[in-house]
Each structure stands twice: as C-alpha cells, then as structure tokens.
C-alpha positions as CSV (number, residue, x, y, z in Angstrom):
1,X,99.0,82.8,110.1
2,X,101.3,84.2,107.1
3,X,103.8,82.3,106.1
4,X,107.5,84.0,106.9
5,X,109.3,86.2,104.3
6,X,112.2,84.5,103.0
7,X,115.1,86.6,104.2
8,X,115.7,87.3,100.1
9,X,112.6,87.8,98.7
10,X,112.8,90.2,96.1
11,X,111.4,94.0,97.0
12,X,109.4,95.6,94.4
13,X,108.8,99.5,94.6
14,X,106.0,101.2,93.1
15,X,105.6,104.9,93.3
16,X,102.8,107.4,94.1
17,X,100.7,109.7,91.2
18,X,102.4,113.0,90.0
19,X,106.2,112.0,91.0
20,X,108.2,109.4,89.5
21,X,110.6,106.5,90.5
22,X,112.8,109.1,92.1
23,X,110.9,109.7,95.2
24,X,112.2,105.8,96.4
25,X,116.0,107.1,96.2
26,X,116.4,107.7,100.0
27,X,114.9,104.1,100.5
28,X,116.9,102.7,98.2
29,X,119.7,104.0,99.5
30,X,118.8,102.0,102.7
31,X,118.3,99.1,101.2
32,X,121.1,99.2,99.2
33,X,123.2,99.6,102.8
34,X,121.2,96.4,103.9
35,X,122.2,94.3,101.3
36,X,119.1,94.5,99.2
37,X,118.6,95.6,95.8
38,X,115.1,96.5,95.0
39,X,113.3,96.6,91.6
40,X,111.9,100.6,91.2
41,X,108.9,100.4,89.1
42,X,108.6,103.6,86.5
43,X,105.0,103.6,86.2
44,X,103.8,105.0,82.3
45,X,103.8,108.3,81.4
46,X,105.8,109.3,84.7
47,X,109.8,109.4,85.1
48,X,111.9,108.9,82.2
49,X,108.4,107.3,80.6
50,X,106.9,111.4,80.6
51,X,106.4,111.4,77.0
52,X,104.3,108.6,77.5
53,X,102.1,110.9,79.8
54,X,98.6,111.7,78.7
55,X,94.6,110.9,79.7
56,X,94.2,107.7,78.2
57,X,96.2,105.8,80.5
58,X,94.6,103.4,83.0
59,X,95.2,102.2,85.9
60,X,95.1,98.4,84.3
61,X,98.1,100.1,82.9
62,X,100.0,100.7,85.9
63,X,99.6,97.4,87.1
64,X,100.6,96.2,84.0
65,X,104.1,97.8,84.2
66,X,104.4,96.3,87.6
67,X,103.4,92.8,86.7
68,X,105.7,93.4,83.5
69,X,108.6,94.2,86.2
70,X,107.7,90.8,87.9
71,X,107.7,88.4,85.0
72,X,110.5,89.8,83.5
73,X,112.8,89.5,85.8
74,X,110.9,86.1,87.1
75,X,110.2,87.1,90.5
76,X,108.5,85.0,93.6
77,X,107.9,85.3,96.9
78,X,108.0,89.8,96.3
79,X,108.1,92.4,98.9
80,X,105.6,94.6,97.5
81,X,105.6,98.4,98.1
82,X,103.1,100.8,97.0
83,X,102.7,104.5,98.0
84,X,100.2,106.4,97.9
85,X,98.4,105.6,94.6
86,X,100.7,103.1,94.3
87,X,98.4,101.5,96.6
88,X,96.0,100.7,93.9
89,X,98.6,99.6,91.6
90,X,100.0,96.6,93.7
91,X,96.2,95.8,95.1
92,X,95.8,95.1,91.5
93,X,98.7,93.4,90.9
94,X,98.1,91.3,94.1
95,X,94.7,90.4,92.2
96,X,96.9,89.5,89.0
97,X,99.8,87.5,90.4
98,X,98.4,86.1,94.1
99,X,101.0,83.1,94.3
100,X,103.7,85.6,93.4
101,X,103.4,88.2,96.2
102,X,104.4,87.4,100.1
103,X,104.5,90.8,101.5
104,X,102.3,93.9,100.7
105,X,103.5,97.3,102.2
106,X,100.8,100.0,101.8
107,X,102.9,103.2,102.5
108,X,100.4,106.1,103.3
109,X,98.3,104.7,100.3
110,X,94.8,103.7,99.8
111,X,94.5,100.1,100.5
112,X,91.4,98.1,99.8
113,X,90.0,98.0,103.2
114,X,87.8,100.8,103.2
115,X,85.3,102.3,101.1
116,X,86.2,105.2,97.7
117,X,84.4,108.0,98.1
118,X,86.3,109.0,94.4
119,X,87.8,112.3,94.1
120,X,86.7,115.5,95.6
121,X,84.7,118.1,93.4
122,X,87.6,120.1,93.8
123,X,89.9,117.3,92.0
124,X,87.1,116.6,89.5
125,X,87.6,120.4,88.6
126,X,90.8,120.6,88.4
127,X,91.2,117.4,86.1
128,X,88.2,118.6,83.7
129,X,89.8,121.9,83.0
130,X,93.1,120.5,82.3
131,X,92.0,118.0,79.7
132,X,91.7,114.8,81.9
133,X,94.9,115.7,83.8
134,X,95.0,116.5,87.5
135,X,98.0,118.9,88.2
136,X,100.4,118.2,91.3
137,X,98.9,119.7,94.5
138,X,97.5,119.0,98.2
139,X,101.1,117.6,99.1
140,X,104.6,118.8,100.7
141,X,107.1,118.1,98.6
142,X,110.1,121.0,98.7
143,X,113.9,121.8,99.7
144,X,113.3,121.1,102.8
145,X,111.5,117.8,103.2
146,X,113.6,116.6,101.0
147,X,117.2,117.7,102.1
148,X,119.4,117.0,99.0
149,X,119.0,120.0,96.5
150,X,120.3,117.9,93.9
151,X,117.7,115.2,94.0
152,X,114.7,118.0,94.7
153,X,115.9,119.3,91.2
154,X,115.9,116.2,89.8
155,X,112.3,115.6,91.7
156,X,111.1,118.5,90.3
157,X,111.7,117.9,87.0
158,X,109.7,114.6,87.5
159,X,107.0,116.0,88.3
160,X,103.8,115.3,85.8
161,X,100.0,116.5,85.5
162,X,98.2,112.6,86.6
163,X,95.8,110.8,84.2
164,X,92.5,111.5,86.1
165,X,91.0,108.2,85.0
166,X,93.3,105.9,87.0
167,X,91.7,107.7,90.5
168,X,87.9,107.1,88.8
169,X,88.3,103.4,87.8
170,X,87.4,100.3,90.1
171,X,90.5,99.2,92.0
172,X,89.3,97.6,95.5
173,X,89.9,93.7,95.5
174,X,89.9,91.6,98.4
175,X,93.8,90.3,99.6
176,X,95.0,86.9,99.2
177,X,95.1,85.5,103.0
178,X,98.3,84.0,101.6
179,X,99.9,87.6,101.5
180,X,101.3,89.1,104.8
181,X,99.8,93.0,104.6
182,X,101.5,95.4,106.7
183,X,100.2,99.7,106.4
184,X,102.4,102.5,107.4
185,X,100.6,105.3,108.5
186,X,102.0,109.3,108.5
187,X,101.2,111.4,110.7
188,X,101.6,114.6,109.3
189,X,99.0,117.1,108.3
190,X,99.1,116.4,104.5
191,X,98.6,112.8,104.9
192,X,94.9,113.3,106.1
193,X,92.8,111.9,103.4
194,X,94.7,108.4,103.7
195,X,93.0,107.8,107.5
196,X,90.2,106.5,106.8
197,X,92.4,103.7,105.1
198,X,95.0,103.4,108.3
199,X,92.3,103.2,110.9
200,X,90.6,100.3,108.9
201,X,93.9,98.6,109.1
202,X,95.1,99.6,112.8
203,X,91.6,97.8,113.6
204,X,92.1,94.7,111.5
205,X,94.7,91.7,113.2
206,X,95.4,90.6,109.7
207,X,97.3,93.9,109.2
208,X,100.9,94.9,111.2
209,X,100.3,98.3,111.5
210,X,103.3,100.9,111.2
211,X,102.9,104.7,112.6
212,X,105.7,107.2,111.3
213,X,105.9,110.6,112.6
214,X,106.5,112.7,109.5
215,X,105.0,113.8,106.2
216,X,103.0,111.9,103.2
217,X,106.4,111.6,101.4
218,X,107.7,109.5,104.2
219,X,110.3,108.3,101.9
220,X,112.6,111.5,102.6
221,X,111.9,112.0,106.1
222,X,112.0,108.4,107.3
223,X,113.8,106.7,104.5
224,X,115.6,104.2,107.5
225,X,112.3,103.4,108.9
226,X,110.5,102.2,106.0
227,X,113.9,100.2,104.7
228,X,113.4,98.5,107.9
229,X,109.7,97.8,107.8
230,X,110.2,96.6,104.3
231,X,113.2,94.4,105.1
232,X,111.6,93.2,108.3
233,X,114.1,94.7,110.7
234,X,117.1,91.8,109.2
C-alpha cells in the first residue's frame, strides 16, 4: 500500500507538447482557492522559453527542466502532474528522482503502462516537411473550450511547432511502487489516442483511476475536478 500524501506536499505541473505553462491557469486558479501554490514547469523552447524552440531538443531535456524545478526549489514528497506529453516528462523524472516523488497524476497523458506504437505516418509527415517540427493539430483548443478570451489570446500566442524527436525517443520506465499513481481519463472525442493508456490503468489496482466527462484539455473544462484529484479532495 502507498504511503499517504502529506496534506502539503508540494504540486508540480508539467504541461502537454505544442502549448505552454498557460494551459494549467484554470487549475491553478483552483489550487490557489485551496490554499496551494503549485510550481508550473515551462518546458524549453515552449512559453516564454519559445526562442529556445527548435529540433534538437530532447525529451532528456524536458525532464531536465522539471527535475531543475525540483532541486531548485528543494522539493520532497511532490504531487506530480503531467498532461498529455507531459506524461513522458514526469515518467522520466520519476526514473530520475524516485525518493522525491509521492504522487503521480497522469492527466489524459501517455503513461508507461502500455505499449508505443510511435507516431502515426501522418505525424511522421508532417514533422519531416517542417524541418523536425510537428505543427499544432488533432486537438480542440478554441474560444469556446476555453471561456476567457483573454487567456485564449494569450494561449494562442503560446502556441509552438513540437520538436518531433521527444515523441520518437525511449521514454517507458517502470514506476517506483513507492509512488501513489493516479490517471484521469477524458472522455471526449479528441482524447481517443490516450485509451489505450487509460484502459491499462482502469485494469491495474495499483492505479486510482479518474474519468472526466469533457475534452483532452481537461484543464479549461474541468479545472475544479482536477484541483481536487490533485489535492486529494482536502
């Protein structure tokens, strides 16, 4: 059995490919109304880091920018968060820093529980005719879903063509027993190619298992929900 969360364990978000640290704001939000002030992760070459944006970053240095987050500020017992290709990120940072993480929160993200297929052709094409880049696509993300035209600006502005490389490179480690691993699953129509991933973990005991009725970005149309899976319903 997992140990329990201490009630001020640290929360750690880690964003998704194409958007930037922005995408958490709704979550944070919530969080913020809970009492808890989480550490937002600006993965390189996305956010205010876009210059830094190009084909020759890794995935090694993603999770280096996470585990950089965690040292820095001397972090234990984390709540880490990781959606969509975030998912990769904190399974390798989970690797990196075992004794370090209590909680991992796979939010509609691949999770190292089933097997990569890689990228489609169609992504593979896409990426090779944009110089190692895969462009922004496959995913809702307007007005609408995300109700604040101020922030979908702001979103929009964020977004940035994704180093094709980091979705190519080995990622999949097995989890520390020591770490309590919860996945939240969305339902909607753009969130298909995460199932595979969601119905490994609805199958598995070692995994709470979180189903949320909305969209991929889950973080603008459930932004209570996941503050309360992530803070463990204090």
């Amino acid at each position: 059995m997992s140990p329990p969360i201490p009630s001020l364990s640290p929360v750690v978000l880690v964003h998704g490919a194409w958007v930037g640290p922005r995408c958490w704001d709704p979550v944070v939000a919530e969080l913020l109304r809970a009492g808890v002030h989480p550490h937002v992760v600006t993965l390189k070459g996305s956010g205010e880091r876009k210059t830094e944006s190009g084909p020759d970053i890794t995935l090694d240095d993603h999770i280096d920018d996470v585990v950089a987050v965690i040292n820095e500020h001397d972090l234990h017992n984390v709540i880490l968060v990781g959606h969509s290709y975030g998912g990769r990120v904190i399974t390798g940072v989970i690797a990196a820093l075992p004794d370090r993480i209590a909680h991992a929160i796979f939010v509609d993200a691949h999770a190292p529980v089933a097997s990569d297929d890689g990228p489609t052709d169609e992504r593979r094409a896409q990426a090779s005719s944009n110089a190692g880049m895969l462009p922004f696509s496959g995913f809702q993300l307007d007005a609408e879903l995300v109700g604040d035209d101020a922030l979908y600006e702001l979103l929009k502005r964020d977004i940035v063509d994704h180093p094709f490389g980091t979705l190519t490179a080995s990622w999949q480690h097995e989890l520390s027993p020591k770490v309590k691993k919860t996945y939240v699953r969305a339902l909607g129509a753009d969130a298909a190619p995460f199932e595979k991933y969601a119905a490994a973990c609805r199958s598995d005991a070692s995994w709470s298992y979180v189903e949320l009725d909305g969209p991929h970005m889950l973080q603008f149309t459930h932004p209570r929900e996941l503050a309360t899976v992530i803070t463990g319903g204090n």
